[in-house]
N, C-alpha and C positions, 0 to 999 in steps of 0.2 A: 615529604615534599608533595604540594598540589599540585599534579597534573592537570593542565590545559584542556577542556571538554573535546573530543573530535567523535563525529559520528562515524558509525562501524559502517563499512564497502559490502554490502551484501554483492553476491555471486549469484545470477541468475539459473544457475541450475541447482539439483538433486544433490551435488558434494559441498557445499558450502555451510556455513554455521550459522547464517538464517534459517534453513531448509531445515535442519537437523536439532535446532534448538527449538523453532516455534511455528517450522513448516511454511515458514515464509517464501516465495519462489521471485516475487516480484513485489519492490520498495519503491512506490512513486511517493517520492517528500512533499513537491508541491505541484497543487493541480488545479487551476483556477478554473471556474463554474463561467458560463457566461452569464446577460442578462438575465436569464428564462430559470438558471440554475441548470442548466443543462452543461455537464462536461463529459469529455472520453479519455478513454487510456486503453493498452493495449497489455498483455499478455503474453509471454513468450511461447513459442507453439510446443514445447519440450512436456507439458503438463494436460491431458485428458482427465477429466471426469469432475465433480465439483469442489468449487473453489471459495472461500469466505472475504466477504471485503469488507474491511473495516474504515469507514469513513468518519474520519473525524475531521476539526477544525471549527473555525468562527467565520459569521456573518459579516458582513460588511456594516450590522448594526452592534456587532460585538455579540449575537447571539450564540452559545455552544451549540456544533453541529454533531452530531454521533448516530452514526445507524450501521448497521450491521446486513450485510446481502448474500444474500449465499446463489452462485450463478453454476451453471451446466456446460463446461470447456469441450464442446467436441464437434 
């Protein structure tokens, strides 16, 4: 039988199967850019030291976006 697709509940801390499978600590699904391409997001303060962000998505022209940032939590 085909199961129905549903996205996995990651757990914002250290015990959960994001964290422990691919070290995930925080999952923002969508995050809209403003005009400038400028957006923010936040971090839960539970995590010190550096952190990898994977940004991907499409352009408002249908362009692929993918960059990878590595940032300093402290």
């Amino acid at each position: 039988k085909i199961k129905p697709f549903t996205n996995t509940t990651y757990v914002n801390d250290y015990r959960g199967s994001g964290f422990n499978n691919y070290g995930l600590i925080h999952w923002i699904p969508t995050t809209i850019s403003d005009e400038n391409g400028k957006f923010s997001f936040s971090i839960p303060q539970a995590y010190k030291g550096e952190a990898k962000l994977i940004i991907e998505g499409l352009s408002t022209e249908g362009k692929i976006i993918s960059q990878i940032i590595t940032i300093n939590l402290q």
